[in-house]
C-alpha positions in Angstrom: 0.0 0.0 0.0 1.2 3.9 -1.2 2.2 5.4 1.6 -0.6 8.2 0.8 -2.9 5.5 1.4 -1.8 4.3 4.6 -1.7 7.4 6.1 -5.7 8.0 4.4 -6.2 4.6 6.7 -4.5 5.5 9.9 -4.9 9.2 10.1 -2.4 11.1 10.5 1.1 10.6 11.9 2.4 12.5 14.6 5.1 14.7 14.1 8.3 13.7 14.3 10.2 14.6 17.9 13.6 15.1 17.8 15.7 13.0 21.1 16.5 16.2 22.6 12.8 17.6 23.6 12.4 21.4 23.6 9.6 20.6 26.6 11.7 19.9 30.0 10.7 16.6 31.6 9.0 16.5 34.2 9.7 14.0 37.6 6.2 12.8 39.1 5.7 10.3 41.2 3.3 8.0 39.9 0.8 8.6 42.7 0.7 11.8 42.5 0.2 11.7 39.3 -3.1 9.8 40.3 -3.8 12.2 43.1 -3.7 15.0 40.2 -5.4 13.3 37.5 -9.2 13.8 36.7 -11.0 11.3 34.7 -10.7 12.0 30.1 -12.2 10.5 27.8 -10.2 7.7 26.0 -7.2 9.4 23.7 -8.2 8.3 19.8 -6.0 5.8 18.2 -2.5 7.2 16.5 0.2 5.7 14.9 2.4 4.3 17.5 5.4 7.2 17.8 9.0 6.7 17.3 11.1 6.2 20.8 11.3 9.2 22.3 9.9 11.4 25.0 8.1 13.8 24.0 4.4 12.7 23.9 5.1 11.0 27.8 5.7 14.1 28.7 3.5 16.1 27.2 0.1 13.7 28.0 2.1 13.8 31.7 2.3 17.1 31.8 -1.6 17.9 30.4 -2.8 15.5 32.9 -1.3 17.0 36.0 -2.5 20.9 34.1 -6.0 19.5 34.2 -5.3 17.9 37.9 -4.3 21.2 39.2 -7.0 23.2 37.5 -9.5 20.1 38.9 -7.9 20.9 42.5 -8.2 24.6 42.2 -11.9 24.2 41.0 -13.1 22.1 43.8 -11.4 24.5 46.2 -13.3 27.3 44.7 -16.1 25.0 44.9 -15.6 25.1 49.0 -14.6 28.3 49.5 -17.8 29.4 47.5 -19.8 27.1 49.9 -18.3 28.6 53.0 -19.3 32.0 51.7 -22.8 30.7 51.9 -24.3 31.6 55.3 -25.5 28.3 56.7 -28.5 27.7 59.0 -27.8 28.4 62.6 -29.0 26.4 65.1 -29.7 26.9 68.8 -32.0 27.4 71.7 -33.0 31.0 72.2 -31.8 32.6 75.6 -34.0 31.3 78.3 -33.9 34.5 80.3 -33.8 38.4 80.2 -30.1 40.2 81.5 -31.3 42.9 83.9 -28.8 45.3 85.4 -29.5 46.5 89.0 -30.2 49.6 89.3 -27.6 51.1 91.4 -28.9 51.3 95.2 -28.1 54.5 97.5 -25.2 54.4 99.7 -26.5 53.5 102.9 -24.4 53.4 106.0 -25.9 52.4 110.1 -24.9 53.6 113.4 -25.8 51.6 116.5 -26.9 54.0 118.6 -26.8 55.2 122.4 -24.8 52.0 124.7 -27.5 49.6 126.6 -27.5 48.8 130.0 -29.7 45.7 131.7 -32.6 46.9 134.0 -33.7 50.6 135.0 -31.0 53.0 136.8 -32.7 51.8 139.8 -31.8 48.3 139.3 -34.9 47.0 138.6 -36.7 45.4 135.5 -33.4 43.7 135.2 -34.4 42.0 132.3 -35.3 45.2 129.8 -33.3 47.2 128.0 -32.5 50.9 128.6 -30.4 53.3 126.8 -27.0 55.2 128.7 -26.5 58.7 127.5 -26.0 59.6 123.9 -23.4 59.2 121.1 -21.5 61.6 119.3 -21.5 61.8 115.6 -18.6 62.2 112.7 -19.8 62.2 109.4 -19.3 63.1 105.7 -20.3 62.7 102.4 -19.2 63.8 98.8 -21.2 65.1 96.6 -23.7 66.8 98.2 -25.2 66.0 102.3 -26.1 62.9 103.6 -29.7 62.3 104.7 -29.7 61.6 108.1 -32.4 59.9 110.1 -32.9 57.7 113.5 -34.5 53.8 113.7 -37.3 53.9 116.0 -38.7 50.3 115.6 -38.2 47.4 117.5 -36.8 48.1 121.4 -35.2 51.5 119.8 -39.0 52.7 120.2 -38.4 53.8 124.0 -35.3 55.5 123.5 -34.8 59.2 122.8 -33.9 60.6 118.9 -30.6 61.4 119.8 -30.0 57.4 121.6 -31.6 55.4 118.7 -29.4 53.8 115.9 -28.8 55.9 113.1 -29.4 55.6 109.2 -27.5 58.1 106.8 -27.9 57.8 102.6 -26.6 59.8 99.7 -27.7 59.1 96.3 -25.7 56.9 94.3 -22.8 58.7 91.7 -19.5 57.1 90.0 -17.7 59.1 92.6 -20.1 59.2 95.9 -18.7 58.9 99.5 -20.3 58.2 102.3 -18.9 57.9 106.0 -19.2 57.9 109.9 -18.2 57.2 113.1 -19.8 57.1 116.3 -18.2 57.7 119.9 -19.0 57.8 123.5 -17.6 57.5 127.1 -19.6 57.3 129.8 -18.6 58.2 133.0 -20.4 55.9 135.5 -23.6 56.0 133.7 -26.0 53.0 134.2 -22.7 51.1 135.4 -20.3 51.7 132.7 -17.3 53.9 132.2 -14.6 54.4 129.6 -14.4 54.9 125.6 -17.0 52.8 123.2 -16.4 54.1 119.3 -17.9 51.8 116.1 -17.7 52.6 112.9 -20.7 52.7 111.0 -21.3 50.1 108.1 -23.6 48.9 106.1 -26.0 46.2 106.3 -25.0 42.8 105.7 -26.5 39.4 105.7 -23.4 36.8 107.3 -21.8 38.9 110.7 -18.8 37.5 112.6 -18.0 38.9 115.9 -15.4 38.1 118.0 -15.1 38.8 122.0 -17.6 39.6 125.1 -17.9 37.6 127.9 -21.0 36.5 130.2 -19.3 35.5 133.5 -19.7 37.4 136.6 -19.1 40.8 136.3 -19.3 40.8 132.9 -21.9 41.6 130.5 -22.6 41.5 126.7 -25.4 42.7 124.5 -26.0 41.9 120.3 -27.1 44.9 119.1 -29.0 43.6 115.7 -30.2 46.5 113.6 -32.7 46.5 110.0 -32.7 49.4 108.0 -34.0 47.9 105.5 -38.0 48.2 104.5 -38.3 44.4 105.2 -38.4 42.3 108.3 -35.1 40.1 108.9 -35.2 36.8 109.9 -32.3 36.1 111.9 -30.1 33.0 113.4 -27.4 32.8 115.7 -24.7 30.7 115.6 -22.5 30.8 119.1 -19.2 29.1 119.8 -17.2 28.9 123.2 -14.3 27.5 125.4 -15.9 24.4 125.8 -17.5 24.3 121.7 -20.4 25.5 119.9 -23.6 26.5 122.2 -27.2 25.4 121.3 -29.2 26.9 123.5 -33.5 27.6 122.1 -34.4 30.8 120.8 -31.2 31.0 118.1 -33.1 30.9 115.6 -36.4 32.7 113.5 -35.0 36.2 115.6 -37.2 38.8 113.8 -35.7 42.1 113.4 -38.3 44.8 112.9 -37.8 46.8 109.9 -36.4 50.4 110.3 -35.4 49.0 113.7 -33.4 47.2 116.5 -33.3 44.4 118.7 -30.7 43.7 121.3 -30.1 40.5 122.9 -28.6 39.5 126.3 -25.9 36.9 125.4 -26.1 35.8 128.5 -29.6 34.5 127.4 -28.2 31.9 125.4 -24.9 30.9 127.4 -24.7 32.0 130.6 -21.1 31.8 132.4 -19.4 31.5 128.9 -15.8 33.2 129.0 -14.6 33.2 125.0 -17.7 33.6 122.7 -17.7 34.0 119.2 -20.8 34.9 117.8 -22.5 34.3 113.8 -25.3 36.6 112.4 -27.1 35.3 109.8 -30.1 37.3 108.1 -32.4 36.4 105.6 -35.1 38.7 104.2 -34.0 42.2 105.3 -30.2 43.1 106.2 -29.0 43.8 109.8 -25.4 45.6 110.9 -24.3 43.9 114.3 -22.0 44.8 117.3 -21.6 43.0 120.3 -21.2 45.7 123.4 -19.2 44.2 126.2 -18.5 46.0 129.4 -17.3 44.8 133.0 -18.2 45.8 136.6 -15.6 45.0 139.1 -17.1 44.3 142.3 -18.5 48.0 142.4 -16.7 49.9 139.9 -17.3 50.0 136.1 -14.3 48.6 134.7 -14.9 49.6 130.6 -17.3 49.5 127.8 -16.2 48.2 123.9 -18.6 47.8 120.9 -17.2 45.3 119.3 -17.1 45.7 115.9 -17.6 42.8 112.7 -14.5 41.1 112.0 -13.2 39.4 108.5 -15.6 36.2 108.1 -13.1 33.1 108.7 -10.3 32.2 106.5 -6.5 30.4 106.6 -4.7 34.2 106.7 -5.7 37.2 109.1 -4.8 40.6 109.9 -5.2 42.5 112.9 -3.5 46.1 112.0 -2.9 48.3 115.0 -3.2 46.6 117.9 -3.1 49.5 120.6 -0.6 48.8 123.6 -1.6 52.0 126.2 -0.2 52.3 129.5 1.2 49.0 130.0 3.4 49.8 133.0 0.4 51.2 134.8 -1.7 47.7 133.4 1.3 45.3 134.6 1.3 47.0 138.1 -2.7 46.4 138.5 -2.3 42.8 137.9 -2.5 41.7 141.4 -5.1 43.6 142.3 -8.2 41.6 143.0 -10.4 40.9 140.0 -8.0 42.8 137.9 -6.4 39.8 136.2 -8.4 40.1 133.0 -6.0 43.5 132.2 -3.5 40.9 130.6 -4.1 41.7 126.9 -5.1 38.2 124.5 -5.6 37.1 121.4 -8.7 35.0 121.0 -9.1 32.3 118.2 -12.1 30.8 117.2 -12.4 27.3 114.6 -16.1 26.7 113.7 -15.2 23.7 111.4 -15.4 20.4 112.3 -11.5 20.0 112.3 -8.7 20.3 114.3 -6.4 23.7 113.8 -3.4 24.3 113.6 -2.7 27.9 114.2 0.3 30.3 113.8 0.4 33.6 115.4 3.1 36.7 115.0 3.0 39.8 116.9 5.0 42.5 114.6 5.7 45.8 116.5 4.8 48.3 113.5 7.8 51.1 114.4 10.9 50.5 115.2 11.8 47.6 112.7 11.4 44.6 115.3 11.4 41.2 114.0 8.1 39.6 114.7 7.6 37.3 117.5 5.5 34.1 117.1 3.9 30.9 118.8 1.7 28.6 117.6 -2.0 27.2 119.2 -3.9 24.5 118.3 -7.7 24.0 118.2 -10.2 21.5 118.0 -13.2 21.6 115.5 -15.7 24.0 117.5 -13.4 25.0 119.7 -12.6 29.0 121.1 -9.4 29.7 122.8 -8.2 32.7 124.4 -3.8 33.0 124.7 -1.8 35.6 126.2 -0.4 37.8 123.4 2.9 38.5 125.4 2.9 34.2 124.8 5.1 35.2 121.6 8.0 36.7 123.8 10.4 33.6 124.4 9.9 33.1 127.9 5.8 34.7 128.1 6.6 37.1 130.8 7.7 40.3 129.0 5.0 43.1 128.7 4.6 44.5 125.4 5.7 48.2 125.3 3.1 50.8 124.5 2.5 51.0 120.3 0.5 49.7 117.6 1.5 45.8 116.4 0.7 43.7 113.8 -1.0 40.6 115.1 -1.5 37.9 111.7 -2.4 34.4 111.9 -2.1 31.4 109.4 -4.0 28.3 109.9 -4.7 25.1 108.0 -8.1 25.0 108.6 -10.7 28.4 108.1 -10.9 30.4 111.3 -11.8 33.8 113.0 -10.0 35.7 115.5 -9.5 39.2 117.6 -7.3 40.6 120.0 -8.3 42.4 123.5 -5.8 44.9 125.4 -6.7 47.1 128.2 -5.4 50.3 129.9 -5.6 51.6 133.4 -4.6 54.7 135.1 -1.8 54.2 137.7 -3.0 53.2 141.1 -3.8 55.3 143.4 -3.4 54.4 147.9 -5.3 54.2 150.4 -5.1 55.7 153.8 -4.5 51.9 155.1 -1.4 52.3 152.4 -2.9 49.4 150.3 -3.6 50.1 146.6 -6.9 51.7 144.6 -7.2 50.8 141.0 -7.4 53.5 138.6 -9.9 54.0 135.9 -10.0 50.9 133.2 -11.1 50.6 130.2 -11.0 47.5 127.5 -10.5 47.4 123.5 -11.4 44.5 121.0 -9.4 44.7 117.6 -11.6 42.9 114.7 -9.6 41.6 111.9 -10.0 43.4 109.1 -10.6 42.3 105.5 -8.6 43.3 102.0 -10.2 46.5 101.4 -11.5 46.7 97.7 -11.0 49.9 95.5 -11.7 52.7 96.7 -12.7 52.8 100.5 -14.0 55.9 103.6 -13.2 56.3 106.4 -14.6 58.2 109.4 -11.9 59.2 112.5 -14.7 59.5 115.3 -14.0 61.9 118.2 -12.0 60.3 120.2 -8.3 60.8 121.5 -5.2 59.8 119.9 -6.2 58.5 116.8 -3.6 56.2 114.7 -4.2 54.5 111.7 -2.6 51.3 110.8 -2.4 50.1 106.8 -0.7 46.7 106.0 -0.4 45.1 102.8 -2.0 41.7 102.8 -1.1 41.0 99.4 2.9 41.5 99.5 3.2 44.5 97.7 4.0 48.2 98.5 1.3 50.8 98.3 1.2 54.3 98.1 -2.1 55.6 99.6 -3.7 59.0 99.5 -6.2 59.8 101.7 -8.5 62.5 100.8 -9.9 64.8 103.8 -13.5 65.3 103.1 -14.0 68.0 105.8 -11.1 70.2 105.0 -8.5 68.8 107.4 -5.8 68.0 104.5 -5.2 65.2 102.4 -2.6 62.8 103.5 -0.1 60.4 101.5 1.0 57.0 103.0 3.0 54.8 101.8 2.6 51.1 102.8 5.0 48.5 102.3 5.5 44.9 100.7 5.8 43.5 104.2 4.9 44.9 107.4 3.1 48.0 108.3 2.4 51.7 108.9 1.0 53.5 111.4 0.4 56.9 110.9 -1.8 59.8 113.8 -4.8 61.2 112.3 -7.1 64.3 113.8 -9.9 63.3 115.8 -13.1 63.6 113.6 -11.8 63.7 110.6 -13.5 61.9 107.7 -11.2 60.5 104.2 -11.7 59.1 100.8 -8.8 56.3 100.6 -8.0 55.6 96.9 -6.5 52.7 95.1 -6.7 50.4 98.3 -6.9 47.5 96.7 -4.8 44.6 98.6 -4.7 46.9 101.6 -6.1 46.3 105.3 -6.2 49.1 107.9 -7.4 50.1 111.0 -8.2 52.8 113.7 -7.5 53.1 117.2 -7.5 55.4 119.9 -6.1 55.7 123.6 -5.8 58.0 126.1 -6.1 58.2 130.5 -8.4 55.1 131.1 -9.7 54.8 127.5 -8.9 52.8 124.3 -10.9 51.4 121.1 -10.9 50.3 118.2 -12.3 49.6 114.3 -11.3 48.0 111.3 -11.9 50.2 108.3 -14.2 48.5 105.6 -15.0 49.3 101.9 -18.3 49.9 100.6 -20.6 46.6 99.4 -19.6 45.6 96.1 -22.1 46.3 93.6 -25.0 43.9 93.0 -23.9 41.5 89.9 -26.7 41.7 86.8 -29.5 39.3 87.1 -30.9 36.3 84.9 -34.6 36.9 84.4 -36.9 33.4 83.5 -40.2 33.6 82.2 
């Protein structure tokens, strides 16, 4: 056959391709060249080629063109599909957010001191009011409204004796503070210097101190400002464990009112108690008023304030040491042991404790002193404080200390001093007390933010700051009633005491990871407060149909 003819039969021949292609070879492994590929129609029949490269690499090289353009078309493919919204699906919310609205600043005074029975000495088991309190407030912007509880057992007492209630409108940048004092002299049995700082309500209270045995009395003062009745219960530890006694529990505080218990009521005779508030419905501030009679003479009056609730790591800033010669050489007077200044510990858990305590001097640069108590579960203790001198004997000289404690195991705890005026002699030449007085330091919480506080009108004030979270802090407080701002500066470990003007009231800024106290002493009178920051505000709400 021509060769015209064969080509007429076969088609067409494919041209000819020299050894040396002009298209570069390409090196694929064979799977991926089937990772590449896309499915083609079969190739139509040619006349078999002449050895050489070039149509391997050229059908090679389309297929792994058209795999690429395949790969880059599917991807298009999906990224077009993810551009497509697709359906969500869900549950809708199940509740409405609502913000609080922001409440007035609200802070509560307890009032005029109580005595048991009548100034005769009858109707021993009512309640009278002793004299009156005075009064050291501020607020910024604008005035505080000030008004007096009268329901409840405040309903018999005078304006000027019932508990207080003081509010300013809410603002980013409202203060609000005050501080009540007074010092009897004699009156209905008691003598010496009771000041409390006044707080805001709260539903959970821990107080620590008071005493019921002879001679000694102590008196919850349990106050509602709120529009709402409280139901109360107390919880009540001692020496000897916790105290059920009836009547602890469904305490109904009036609203807009007060109601003050004997503690004596529930546990007569106990020496170390340690008292819970719990409220429910409306909110009650709490203070437990102690005061001693010895044999005929008043021997002080304290309102002990709320402490930090219980926890592993306390603070008890400025710790007040005032005429500890004169206390040391009353000692051995009859029913004038109690002078000895302690530091009680309470553990309402079920386990045992195992407590650490250092008493830090805060001048002077002293290394702190330290011994350790242990507790069962339930259990109260009171310890000498001088216990952390090596052989317990030393006094402590007069100044503020730091008094911390560590525990394994959640628990509360305060200190009590005493001061006395030197003794005087009789005309037998035996020795006559002077006038005494008693002071129970709360520990005091981490203050958050921003914080007031109100210097009540009493002598010798001295504030103690420490840092409880191991850094140094450079406070400023703000004098609200013109008396002059005043910079402190706190550091990583230890304190800082610093005298304030009696009356004075302060915005403290930036006191975030600080705790501080107040105290005052002077000739047979001492006291004491923590200072407190304002209640957080109320966290937004979930609202359910």
């Amino acid at each position: 056959m021509a060769d015209d003819e064969r080509m007429d039969a076969e088609g067409a021949m494919p041209d000819e391709v020299a050894p040396e292609a002009v298209v570069p070879e390409v090196v694929v492994s064979e799977g991926a060249v089937a990772e590449a590929a896309v499915p083609e129609a079969a190739p139509r029949e040619t006349a078999p080629a002449r050895p050489g490269v070039g149509r391997r690499v050229t059908v090679v090289s389309l297929r792994i063109v058209r795999g690429l353009v395949g790969l880059a078309a599917a991807g298009a493919t999906v990224a077009a599909v993810g551009l497509v919204p697709l359906p969500t699906l869900g549950i809708d919310p199940l509740g409405t957010r609502v913000e609080p609205e922001p409440a007035d600043l609200q802070t509560v005074c307890p009032g005029a001191l109580l005595r048991l029975g009548d100034e005769t000495g009858g109707d021993a088991g009512s309640i009278f009011p002793v004299g009156a309190p005075g009064l050291s407030s501020a607020a910024a912007p604008g005035a505080a409204v000030e008004g007096a509880l009268s329901g409840g057992d405040a309903a018999t007492s005078a304006p000027a004796q019932q508990p207080r209630l003081l509010t300013l409108p809410v603002s980013d940048d409202a203060v609000l503070a005050a501080a009540q004092e007074q010092a009897p002299n004699g009156q209905g049995d008691l003598s010496g210097l009771a000041a409390a700082a006044c707080v805001e309500p709260a539903s959970s209270v821990w107080l620590v101190g008071g005493d019921t045995t002879v001679g000694r009395t102590s008196i919850l003062h349990l106050v509602n400002p709120t529009a709402v009745a409280a139901d109360v219960t107390i919880e009540l530890w001692g020496e000897s464990g916790q105290v059920r006694a009836p009547g602890m529990s469904g305490i109904t505080v009036p609203a807009g009112g007060r109601l003050a218990l004997p503690l004596a009521g529930f546990a007569p005779d106990l020496a170390s108690p340690v008292v819970h508030v719990e409220a429910r419905g409306g909110q009650v501030a709490a203070w437990l008023q102690m005061s001693v009679v010895r044999v005929l003479d008043p021997g002080g009056v304290e309102l002990v304030a709320a402490g930090a609730a219980p926890a592993r790591e306390l603070v008890i800033p400025g710790v007040r040491i005032h005429a500890g010669t004169a206390v040391a050489g009353s000692l051995g007077l009859e029913g004038y042991d109690d002078l000895e200044s302690i530091i009680r510990i309470g553990n309402p858990t079920d386990e045992l404790a195992n407590v650490e305590v250092s008493v830090t001097p805060v001048t002077g640069g002293a290394s702190p002193s330290t011994f350790e108590v242990s507790l069962a579960g339930g259990e109260v203790t009171d310890t000498h404080l001088e216990a952390a001198h090596d052989l317990g004997e030393e006094i402590l000289a007069d100044g503020s200390y730091l008094v911390s404690i560590r525990s394994d195991v959640p628990v509360v705890a305060a200190v009590r001093t005493s001061t006395i005026t030197a003794p005087g002699q009789a005309a037998d030449g035996s020795l006559v007390a002077g006038q005494a007085d008693l002071a129970w330091f709360a520990a005091a919480a981490e203050l958050r933010g921003h914080a007031a506080l109100a210097v009540a009108d009493a002598p010798a004030p001295v504030l103690v700051a420490v840092a409880v979270d191991g850094q140094a802090h450079a406070l400023v407080l703000e004098a609200l009633d013109g008396s002059g701002d005043l910079a402190l500066e706190v550091p990583a470990l230890g304190a800082v005491a610093v005298e304030l003007p009696s009356g004075a009231v302060y915005r403290i800024r930036d006191a975030e990871g600080v705790a501080a106290a107040v105290s005052f002493a002077g000739d047979g009178r001492i006291a004491s407060y923590p200072v407190v920051s304002p209640r957080a505000a109320d966290a937004p709400l979930l609202v359910r149909p």
